[in-house]
py3Dmol code that shows the C-alpha trace and the ligand (Angstrom):
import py3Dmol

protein = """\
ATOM      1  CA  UNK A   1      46.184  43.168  53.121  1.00  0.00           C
ATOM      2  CA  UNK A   2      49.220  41.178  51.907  1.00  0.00           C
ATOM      3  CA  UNK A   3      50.896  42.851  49.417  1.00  0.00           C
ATOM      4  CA  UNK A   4      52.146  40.200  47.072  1.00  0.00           C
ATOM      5  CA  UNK A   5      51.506  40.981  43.190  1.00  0.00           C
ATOM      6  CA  UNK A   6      49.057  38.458  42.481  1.00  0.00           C
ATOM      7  CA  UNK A   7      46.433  40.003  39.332  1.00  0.00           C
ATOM      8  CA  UNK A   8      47.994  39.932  35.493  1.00  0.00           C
ATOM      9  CA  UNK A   9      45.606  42.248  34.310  1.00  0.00           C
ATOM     10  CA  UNK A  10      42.183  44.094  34.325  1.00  0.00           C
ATOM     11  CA  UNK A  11      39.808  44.284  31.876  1.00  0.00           C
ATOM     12  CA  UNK A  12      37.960  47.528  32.417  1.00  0.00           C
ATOM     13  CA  UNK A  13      34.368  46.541  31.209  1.00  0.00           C
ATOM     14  CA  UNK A  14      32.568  43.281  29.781  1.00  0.00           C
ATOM     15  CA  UNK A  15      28.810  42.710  28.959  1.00  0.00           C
ATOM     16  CA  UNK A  16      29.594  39.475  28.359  1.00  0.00           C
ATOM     17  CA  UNK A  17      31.018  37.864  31.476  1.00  0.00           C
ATOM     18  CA  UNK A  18      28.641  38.395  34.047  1.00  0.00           C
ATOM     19  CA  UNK A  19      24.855  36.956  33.167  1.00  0.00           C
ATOM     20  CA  UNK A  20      22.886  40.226  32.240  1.00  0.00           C
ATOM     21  CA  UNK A  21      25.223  42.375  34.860  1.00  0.00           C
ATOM     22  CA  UNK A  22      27.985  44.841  33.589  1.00  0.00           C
ATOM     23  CA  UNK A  23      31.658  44.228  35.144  1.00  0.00           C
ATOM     24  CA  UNK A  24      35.084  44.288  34.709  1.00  0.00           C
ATOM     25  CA  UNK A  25      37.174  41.213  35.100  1.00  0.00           C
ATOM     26  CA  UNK A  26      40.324  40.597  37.324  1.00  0.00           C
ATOM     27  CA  UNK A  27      42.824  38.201  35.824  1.00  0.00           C
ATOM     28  CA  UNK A  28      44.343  36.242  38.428  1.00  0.00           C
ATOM     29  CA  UNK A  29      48.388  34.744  37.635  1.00  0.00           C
ATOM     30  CA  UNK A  30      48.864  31.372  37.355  1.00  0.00           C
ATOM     31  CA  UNK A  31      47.212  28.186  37.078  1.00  0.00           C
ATOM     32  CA  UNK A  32      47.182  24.518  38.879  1.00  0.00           C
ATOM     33  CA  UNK A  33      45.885  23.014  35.526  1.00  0.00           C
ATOM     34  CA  UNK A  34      47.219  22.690  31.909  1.00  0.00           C
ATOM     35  CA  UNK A  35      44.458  22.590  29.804  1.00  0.00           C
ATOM     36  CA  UNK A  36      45.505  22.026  26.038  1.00  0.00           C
ATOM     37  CA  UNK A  37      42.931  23.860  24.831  1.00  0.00           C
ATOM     38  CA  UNK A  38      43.724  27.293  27.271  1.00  0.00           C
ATOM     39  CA  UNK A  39      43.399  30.343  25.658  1.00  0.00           C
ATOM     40  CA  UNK A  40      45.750  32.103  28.132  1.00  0.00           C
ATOM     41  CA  UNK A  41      49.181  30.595  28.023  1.00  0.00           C
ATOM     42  CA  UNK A  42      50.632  34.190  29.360  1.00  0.00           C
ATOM     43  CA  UNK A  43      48.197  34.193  32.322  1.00  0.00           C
ATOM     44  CA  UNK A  44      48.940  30.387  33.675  1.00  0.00           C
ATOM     45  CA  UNK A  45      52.809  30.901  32.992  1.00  0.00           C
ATOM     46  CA  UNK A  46      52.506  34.845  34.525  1.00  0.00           C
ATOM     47  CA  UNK A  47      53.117  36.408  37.204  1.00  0.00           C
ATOM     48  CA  UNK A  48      51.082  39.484  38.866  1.00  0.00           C
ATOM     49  CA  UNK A  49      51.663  42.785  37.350  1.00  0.00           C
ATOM     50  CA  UNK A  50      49.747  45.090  39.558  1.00  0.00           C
ATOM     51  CA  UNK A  51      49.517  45.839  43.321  1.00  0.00           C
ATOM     52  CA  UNK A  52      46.693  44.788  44.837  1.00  0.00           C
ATOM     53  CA  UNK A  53      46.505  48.688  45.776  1.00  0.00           C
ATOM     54  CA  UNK A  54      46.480  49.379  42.101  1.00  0.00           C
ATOM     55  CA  UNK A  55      43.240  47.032  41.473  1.00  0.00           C
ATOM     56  CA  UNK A  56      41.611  47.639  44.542  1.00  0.00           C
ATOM     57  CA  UNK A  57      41.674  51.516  43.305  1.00  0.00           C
ATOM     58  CA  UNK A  58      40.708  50.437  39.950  1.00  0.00           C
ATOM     59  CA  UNK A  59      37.709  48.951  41.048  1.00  0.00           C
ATOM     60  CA  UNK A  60      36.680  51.914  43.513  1.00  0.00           C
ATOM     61  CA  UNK A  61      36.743  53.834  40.527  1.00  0.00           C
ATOM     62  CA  UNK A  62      33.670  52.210  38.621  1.00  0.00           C
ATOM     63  CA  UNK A  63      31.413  51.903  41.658  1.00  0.00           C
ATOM     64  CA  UNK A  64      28.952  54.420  39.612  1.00  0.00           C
ATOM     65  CA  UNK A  65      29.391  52.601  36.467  1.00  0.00           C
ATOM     66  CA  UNK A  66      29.203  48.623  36.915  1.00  0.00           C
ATOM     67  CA  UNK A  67      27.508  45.733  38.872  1.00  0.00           C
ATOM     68  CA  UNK A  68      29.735  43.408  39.254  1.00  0.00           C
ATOM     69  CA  UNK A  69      33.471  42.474  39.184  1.00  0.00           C
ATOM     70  CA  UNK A  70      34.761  39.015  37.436  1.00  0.00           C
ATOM     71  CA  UNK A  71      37.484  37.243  39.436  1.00  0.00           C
ATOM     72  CA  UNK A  72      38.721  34.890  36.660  1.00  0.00           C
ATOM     73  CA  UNK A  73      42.377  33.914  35.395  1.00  0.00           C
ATOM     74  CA  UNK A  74      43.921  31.639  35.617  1.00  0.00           C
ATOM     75  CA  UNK A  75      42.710  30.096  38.611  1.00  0.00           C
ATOM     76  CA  UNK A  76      41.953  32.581  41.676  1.00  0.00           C
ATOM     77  CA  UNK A  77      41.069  29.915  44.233  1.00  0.00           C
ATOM     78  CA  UNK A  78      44.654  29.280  44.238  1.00  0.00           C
ATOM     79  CA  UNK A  79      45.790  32.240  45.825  1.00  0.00           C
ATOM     80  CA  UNK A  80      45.099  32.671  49.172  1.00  0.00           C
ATOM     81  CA  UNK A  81      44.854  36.752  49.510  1.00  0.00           C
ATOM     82  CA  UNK A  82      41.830  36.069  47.139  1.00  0.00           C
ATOM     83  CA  UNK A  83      39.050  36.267  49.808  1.00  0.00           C
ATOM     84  CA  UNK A  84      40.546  39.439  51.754  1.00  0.00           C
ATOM     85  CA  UNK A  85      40.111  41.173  47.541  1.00  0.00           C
ATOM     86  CA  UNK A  86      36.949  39.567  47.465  1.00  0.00           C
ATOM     87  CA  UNK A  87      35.715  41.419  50.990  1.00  0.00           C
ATOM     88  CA  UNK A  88      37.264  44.534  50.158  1.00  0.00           C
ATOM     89  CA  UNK A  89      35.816  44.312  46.427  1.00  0.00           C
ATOM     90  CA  UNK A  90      32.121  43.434  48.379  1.00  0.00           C
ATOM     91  CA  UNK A  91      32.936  46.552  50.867  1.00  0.00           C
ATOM     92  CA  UNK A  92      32.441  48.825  47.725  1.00  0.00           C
ATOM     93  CA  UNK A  93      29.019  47.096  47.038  1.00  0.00           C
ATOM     94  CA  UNK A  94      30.042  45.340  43.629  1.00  0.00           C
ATOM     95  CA  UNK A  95      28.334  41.578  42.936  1.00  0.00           C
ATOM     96  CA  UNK A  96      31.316  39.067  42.889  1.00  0.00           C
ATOM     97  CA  UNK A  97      31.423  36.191  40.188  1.00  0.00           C
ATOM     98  CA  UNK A  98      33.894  33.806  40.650  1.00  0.00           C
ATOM     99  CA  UNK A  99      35.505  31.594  37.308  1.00  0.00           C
ATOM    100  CA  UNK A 100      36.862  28.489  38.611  1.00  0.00           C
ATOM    101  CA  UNK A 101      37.947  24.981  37.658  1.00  0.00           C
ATOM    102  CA  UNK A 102      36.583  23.577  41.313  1.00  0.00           C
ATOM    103  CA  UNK A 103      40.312  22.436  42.422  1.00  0.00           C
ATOM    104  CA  UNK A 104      39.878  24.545  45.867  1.00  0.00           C
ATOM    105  CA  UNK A 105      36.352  24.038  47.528  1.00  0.00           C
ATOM    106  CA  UNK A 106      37.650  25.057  50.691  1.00  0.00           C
ATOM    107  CA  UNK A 107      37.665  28.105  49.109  1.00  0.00           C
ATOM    108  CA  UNK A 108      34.842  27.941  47.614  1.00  0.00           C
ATOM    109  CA  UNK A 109      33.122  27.211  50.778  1.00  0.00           C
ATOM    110  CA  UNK A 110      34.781  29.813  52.778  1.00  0.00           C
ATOM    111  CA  UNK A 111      33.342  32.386  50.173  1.00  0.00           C
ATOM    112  CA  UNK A 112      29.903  31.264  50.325  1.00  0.00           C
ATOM    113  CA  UNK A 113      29.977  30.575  54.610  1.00  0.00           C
ATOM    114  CA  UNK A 114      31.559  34.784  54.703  1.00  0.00           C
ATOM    115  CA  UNK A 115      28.725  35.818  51.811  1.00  0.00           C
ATOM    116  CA  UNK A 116      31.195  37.085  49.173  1.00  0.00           C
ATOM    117  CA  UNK A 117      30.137  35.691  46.284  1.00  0.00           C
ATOM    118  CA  UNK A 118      27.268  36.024  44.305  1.00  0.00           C
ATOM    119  CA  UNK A 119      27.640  34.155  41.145  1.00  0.00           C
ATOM    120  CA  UNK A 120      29.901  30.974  40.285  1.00  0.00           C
ATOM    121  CA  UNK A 121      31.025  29.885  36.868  1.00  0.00           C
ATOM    122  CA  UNK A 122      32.585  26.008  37.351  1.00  0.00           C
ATOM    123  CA  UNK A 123      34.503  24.070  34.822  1.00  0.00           C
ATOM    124  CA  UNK A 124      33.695  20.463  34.122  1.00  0.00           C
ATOM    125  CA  UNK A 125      37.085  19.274  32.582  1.00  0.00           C
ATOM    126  CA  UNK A 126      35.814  15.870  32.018  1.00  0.00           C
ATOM    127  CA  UNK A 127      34.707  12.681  34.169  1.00  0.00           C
ATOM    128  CA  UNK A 128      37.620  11.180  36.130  1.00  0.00           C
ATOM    129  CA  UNK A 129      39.316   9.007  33.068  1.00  0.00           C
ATOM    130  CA  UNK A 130      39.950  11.871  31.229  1.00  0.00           C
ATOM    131  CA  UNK A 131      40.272  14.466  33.538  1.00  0.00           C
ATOM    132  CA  UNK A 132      44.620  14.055  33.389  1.00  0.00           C
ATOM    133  CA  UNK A 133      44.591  13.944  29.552  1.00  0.00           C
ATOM    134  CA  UNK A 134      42.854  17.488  29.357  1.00  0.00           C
ATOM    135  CA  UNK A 135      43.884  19.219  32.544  1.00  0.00           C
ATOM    136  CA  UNK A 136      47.448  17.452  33.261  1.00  0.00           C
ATOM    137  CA  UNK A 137      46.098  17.053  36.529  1.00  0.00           C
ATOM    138  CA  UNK A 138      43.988  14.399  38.447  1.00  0.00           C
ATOM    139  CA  UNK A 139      41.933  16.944  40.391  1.00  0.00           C
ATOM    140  CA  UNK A 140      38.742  15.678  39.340  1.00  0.00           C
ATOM    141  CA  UNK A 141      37.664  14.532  42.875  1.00  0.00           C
ATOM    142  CA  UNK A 142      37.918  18.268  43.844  1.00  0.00           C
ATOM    143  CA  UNK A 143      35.344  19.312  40.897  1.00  0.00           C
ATOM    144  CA  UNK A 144      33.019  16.810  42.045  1.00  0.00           C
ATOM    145  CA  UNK A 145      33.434  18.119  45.880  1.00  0.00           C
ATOM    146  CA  UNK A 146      32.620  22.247  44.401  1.00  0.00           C
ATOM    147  CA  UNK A 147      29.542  20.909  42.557  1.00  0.00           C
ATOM    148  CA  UNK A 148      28.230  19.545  45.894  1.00  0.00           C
ATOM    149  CA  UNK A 149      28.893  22.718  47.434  1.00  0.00           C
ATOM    150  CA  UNK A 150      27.049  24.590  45.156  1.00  0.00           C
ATOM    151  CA  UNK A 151      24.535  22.465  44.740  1.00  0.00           C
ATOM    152  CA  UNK A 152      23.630  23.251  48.496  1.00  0.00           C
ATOM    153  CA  UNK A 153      24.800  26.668  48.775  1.00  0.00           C
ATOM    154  CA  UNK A 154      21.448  29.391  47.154  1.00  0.00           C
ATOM    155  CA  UNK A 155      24.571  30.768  44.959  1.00  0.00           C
ATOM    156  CA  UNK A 156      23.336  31.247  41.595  1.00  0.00           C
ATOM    157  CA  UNK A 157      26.127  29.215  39.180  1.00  0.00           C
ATOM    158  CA  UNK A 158      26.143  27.683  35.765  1.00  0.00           C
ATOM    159  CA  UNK A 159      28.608  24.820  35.055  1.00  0.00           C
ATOM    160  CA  UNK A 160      30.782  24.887  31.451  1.00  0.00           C
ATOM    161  CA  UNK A 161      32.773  22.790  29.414  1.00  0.00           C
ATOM    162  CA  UNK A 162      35.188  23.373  26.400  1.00  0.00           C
ATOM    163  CA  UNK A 163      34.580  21.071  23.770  1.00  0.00           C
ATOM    164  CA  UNK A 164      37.470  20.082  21.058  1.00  0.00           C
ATOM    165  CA  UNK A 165      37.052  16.973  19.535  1.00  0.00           C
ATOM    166  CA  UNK A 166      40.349  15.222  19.943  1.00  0.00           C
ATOM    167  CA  UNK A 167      38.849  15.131  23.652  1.00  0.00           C
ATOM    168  CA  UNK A 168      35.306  14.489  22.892  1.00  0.00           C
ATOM    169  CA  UNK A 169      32.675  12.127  21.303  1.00  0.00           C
ATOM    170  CA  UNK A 170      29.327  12.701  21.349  1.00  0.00           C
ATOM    171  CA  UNK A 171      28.502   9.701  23.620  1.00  0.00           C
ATOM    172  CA  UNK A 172      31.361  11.095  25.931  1.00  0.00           C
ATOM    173  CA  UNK A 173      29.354  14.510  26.173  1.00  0.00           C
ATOM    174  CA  UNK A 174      26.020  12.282  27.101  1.00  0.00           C
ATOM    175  CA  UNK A 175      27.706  10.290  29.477  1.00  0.00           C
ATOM    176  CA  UNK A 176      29.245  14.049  31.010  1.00  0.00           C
ATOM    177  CA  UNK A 177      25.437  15.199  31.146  1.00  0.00           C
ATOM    178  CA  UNK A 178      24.459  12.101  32.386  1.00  0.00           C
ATOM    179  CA  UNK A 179      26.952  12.953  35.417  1.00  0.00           C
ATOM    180  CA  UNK A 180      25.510  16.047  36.067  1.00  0.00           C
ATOM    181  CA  UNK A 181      21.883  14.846  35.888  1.00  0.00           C
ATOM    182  CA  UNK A 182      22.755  12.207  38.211  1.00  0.00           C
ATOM    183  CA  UNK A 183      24.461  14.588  40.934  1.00  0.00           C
ATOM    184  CA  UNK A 184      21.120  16.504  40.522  1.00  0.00           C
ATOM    185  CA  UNK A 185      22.413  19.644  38.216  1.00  0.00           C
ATOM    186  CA  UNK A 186      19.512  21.233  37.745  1.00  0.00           C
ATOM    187  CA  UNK A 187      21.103  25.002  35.929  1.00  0.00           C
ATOM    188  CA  UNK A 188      22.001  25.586  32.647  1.00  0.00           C
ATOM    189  CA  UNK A 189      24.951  23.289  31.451  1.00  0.00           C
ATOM    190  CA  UNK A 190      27.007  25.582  28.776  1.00  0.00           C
ATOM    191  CA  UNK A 191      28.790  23.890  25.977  1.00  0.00           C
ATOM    192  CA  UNK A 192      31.905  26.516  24.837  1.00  0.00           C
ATOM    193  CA  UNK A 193      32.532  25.337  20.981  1.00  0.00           C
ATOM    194  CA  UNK A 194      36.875  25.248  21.050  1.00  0.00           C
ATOM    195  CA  UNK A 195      38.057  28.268  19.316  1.00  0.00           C
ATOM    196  CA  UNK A 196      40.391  28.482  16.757  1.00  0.00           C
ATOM    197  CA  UNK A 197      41.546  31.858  16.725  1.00  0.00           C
ATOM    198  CA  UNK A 198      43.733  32.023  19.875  1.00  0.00           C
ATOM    199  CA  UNK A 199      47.265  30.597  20.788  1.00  0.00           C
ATOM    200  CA  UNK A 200      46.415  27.381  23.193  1.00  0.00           C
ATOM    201  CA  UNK A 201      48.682  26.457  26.168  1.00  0.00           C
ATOM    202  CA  UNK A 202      49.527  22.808  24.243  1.00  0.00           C
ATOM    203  CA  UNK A 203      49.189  24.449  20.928  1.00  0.00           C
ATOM    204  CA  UNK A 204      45.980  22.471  19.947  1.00  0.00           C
ATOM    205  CA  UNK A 205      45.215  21.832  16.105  1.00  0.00           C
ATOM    206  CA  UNK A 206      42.403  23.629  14.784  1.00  0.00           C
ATOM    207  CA  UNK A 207      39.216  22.445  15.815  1.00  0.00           C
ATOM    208  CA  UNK A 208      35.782  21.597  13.219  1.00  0.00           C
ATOM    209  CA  UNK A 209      34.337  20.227  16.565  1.00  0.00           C
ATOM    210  CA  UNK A 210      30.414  21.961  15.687  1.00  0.00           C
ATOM    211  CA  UNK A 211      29.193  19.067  14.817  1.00  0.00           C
ATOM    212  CA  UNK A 212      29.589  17.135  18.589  1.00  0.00           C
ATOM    213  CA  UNK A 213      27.371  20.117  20.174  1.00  0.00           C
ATOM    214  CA  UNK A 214      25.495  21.403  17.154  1.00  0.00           C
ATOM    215  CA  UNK A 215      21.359  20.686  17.932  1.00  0.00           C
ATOM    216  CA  UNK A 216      22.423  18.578  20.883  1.00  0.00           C
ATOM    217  CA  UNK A 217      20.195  16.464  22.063  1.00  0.00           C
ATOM    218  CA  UNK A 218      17.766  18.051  25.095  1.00  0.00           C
ATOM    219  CA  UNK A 219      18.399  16.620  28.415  1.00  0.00           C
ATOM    220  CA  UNK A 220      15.874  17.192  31.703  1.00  0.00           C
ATOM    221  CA  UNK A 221      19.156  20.047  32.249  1.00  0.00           C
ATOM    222  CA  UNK A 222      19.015  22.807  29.689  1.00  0.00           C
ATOM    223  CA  UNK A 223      21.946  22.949  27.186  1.00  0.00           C
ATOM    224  CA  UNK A 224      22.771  25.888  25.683  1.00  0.00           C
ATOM    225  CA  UNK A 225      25.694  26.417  22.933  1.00  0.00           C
ATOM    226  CA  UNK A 226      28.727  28.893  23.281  1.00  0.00           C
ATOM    227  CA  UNK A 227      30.721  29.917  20.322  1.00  0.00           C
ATOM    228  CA  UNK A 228      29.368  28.235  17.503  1.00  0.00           C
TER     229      UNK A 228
END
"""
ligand_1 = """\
8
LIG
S 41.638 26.579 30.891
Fe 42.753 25.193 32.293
S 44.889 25.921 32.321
Fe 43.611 27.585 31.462
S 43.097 28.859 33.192
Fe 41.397 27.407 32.977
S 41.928 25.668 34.296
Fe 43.797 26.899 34.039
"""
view = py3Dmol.view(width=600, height=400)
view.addModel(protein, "pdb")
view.setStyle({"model": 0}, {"cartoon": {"style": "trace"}})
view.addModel(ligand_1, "xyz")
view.setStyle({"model": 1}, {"stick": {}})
view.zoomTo()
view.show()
């Protein structure tokens, strides 16, 4: 396997990350997006502090004592040693979830065609005219081409956006969910409430935002609320 330093950091257990599995989580360096509203300025601007040796022991260690293993960041679609982890990772018999902002779907697909992933969390930034303003990036093309990949792959995978309301209106999030509804989403569509108690990449004001997602409106998908 290549050797280049490409993880920031492990954390060694979560009960929170993986739907009803226990994991630990694998924080990838770097980023292709600049989301204001990122709550990890030192992972995007990083660089990897441990040998994938290091992790890849690591993880043998808790094959007794978790499920699954998060591959978050960051954004690990952008490195390409991600799917030789990912098989060695699988080789130990852990479930893989993947957190990704959908700017790689060759990877994506690659990962679903070798059957080394079992769960996806993707970030809807925004619809295209906004997509820059949040992200920095115009990449929203790319989302659109993961969701269709998911939407025919059997991978179980939710779909998440950060709300803060200098970004968002209440008619902006229908006309998001009307997006989804229209490409056929038919998961749970997760709302994540900004928080206000981290440092942000573009050091966002704080945020009274409850009020765009609070008893949102039901759609034919089922919203659910993060962080409120
Ligand atoms: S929130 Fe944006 S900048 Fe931060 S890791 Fe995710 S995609 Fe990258």
């Amino acid at each position: 396997m290549n050797s280049k330093n490409i993880i920031y950091d492990i954390t060694p257990f979560t009960a929170l990350d993986y739907p009803d599995k226990l994991a630990c989580i694998l924080w990838f360096a770097g980023c292709n997006m600049r989301c204001s509203y990122c709550y990890n300025p030192e992972i995007v601007h990083g660089k990897g502090n441990l040998t994938n040796k290091q992790v890849l022991k690591f993880v043998r260690s808790r094959n007794l004592l978790l499920d699954g293993v998060v591959f978050s960041g960051g954004e690990c679609t952008i490195h390409k040693e991600l799917p030789d982890i990912v098989y060695e990772v699988k080789k130990c018999g852990f479930l893989v979830k993947i957190d990704t902002n959908g700017s790689n779907p060759d990877c994506l697909q690659l990962l679903i065609d070798n059957q080394l992933i079992d769960y996806v969390a993707l970030d809807f930034k925004a619809l295209p005219d906004k997509t820059y303003k949040i992200t920095q990036r115009n990449l929203f093309s790319k989302f659109a081409e993961s969701l269709a990949i998911l939407q025919n792959s059997s991978i179980p995978f939710e779909v998440r956006t950060t709300v803060h309301s200098q970004f968002f209106s209440r008619p902006y999030i229908n006309k998001m969910v009307n997006f989804l509804e229209t490409a056929g989403y038919t998961g749970i569509y997760y709302l994540q409430n900004f928080r206000n108690d981290c440092n942000t990449l573009g050091n966002l004001i704080n945020d009274n935002g409850k009020y765009l997602i609070n008893n949102f409106i039901q759609y034919n998908i089922h919203i659910e609320i993060r962080n409120l």
